[in-house]
C-alpha positions in Angstrom: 105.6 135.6 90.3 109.0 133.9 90.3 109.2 130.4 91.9 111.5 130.0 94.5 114.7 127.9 94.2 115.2 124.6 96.0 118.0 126.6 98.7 115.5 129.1 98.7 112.5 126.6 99.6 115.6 124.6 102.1 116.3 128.2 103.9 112.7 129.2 104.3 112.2 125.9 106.3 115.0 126.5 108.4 113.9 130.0 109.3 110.6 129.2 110.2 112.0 126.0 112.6 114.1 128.4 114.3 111.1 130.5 114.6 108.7 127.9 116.0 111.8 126.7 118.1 112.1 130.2 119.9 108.1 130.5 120.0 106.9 131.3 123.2 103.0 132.2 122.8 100.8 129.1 123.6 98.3 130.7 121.4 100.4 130.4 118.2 100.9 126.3 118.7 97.1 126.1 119.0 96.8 127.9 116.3 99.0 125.4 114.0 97.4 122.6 115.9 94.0 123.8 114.6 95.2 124.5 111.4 96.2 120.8 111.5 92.6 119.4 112.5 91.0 121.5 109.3 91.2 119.0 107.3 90.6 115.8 109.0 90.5 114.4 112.6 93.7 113.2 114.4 95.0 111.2 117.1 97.2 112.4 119.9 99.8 110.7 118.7 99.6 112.2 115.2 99.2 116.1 116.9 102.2 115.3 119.0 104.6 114.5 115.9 103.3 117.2 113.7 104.0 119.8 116.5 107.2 118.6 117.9 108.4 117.7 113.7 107.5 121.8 113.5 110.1 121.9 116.3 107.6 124.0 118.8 109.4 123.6 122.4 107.9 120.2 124.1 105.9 122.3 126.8 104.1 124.4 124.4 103.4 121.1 122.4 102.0 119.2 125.7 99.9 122.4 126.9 98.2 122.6 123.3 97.7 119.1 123.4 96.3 119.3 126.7 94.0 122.2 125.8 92.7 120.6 122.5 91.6 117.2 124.8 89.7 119.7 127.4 87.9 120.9 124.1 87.0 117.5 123.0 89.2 118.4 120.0 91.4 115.5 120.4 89.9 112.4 121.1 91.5 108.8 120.6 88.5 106.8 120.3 86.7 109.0 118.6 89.2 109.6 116.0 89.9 105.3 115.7 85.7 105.0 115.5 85.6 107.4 112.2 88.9 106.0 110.6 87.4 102.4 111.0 83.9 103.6 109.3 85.6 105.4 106.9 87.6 102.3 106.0 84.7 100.3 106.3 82.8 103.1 104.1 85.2 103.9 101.3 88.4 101.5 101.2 87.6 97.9 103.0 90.5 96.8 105.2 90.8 93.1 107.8 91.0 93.4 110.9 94.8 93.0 111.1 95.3 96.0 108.5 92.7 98.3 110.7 94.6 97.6 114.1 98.2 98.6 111.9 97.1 101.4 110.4 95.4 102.9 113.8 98.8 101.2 115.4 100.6 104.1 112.9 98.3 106.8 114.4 99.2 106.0 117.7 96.1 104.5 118.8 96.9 102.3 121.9 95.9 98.4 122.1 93.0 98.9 124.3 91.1 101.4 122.5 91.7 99.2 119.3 90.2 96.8 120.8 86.9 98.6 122.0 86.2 100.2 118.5 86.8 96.7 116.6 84.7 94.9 119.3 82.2 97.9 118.1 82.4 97.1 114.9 82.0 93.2 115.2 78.7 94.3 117.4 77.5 96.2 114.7 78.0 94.1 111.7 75.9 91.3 114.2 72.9 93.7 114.3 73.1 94.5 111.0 73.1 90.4 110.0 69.9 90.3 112.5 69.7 86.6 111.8 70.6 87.1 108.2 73.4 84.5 108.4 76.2 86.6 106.8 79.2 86.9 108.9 81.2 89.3 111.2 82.2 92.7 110.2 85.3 91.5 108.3 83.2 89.5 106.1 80.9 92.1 104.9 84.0 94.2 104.4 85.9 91.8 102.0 82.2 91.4 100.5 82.4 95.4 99.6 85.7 95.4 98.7 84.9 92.5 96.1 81.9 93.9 94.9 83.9 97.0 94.5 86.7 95.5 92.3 83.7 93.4 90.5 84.2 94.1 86.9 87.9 93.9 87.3 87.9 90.5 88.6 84.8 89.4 85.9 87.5 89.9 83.6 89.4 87.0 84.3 88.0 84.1 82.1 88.7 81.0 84.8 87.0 80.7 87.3 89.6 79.0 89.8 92.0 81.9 88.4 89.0 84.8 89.2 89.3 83.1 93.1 92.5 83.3 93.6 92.9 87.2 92.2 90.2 87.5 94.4 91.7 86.1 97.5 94.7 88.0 96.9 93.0 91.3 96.7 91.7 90.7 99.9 94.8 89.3 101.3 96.4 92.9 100.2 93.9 94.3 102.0 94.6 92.7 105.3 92.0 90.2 105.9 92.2 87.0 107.6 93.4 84.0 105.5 89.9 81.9 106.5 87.9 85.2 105.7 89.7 85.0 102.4 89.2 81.4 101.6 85.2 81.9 102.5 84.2 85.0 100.7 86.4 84.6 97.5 84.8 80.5 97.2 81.2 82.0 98.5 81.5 85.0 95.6 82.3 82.9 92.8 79.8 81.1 93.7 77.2 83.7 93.7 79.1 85.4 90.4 78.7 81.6 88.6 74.7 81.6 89.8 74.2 84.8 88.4 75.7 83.6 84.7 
């Protein structure tokens, strides 16, 4: 099978935008729209874009939407809940990284809020008494003992700290959170030499 040119890819685009522009059918918007939840959850905000970037006419985009939120298919806090455990899970991010990326997703403030406040309650029941800190602590924690070998590596000690406190500045964490984890790991790391 012959691959198709770069005018032929450009024109097949174009034909299929003026197809979804003149669409009509409800059913065939909730159809991409579904085909657009198969791989992951999404936001409102994310559904909107993909649909209306499809160039499906506005009212057919607002009645799927509508129709996927009376399903419980679509469902803001929901959708920021499993992207902050899945952050927490498999790639540690601060506070201040979580609220921008969910910002991008077009999560609004107030929701945010509830699902970090969540979080902070958790990470609190899971210390039970333990004295470790919030959930932004635990996560810089993970994310160092993540990167551990790569930061074991450096010979210096004050050099290992500050590669760590940079890693978790990338990742968004607080400047004090930083400071606290990267001096209390090295600690911990010099102990167990």
């Amino acid at each position: 099978m012959a691959r198709r040119t770069a005018a032929e890819a450009r024109a097949a685009r174009l034909e299929r935008r003026d197809r979804h522009a003149a669409e009509d059918d409800p059913t065939v918007v909730l159809n991409a729209a579904a085909r657009f939840l198969e791989l992951r959850s999404r936001s409102v905000e994310e559904m909107r874009r993909h649909l209306t970037a499809a160039a499906f006419p506005a009212s057919l985009v607002e009645s799927a939407i509508d129709r996927l939120l009376a399903l419980g298919m679509l469902d803001d806090r929901a959708f920021a809940a499993a992207w902050v455990e899945s952050r927490d899970r498999a790639r540690p991010r601060g506070e201040a990284a979580l609220r921008r990326e969910l910002g991008f997703k077009g999560i609004d403030r107030e929701t945010v809020a509830a699902v970090l406040a969540d979080r902070s309650d958790a990470a609190e029941a899971a210390a039970d008494g333990t004295g470790s800190g919030g959930a932004d602590e635990l996560a810089a924690e993970r994310l160092l003992a993540r990167n551990r070998a790569a930061l074991l590596r450096v010979a210096d000690p004050r050099a290992r700290r500050g590669r760590a406190y940079a890693l978790l500045a990338r990742n968004g964490f607080d400047p004090g959170v930083c400071r606290e984890v990267s001096a209390r790991w090295l600690g911990l790391e010099a102990a167990d030499d």
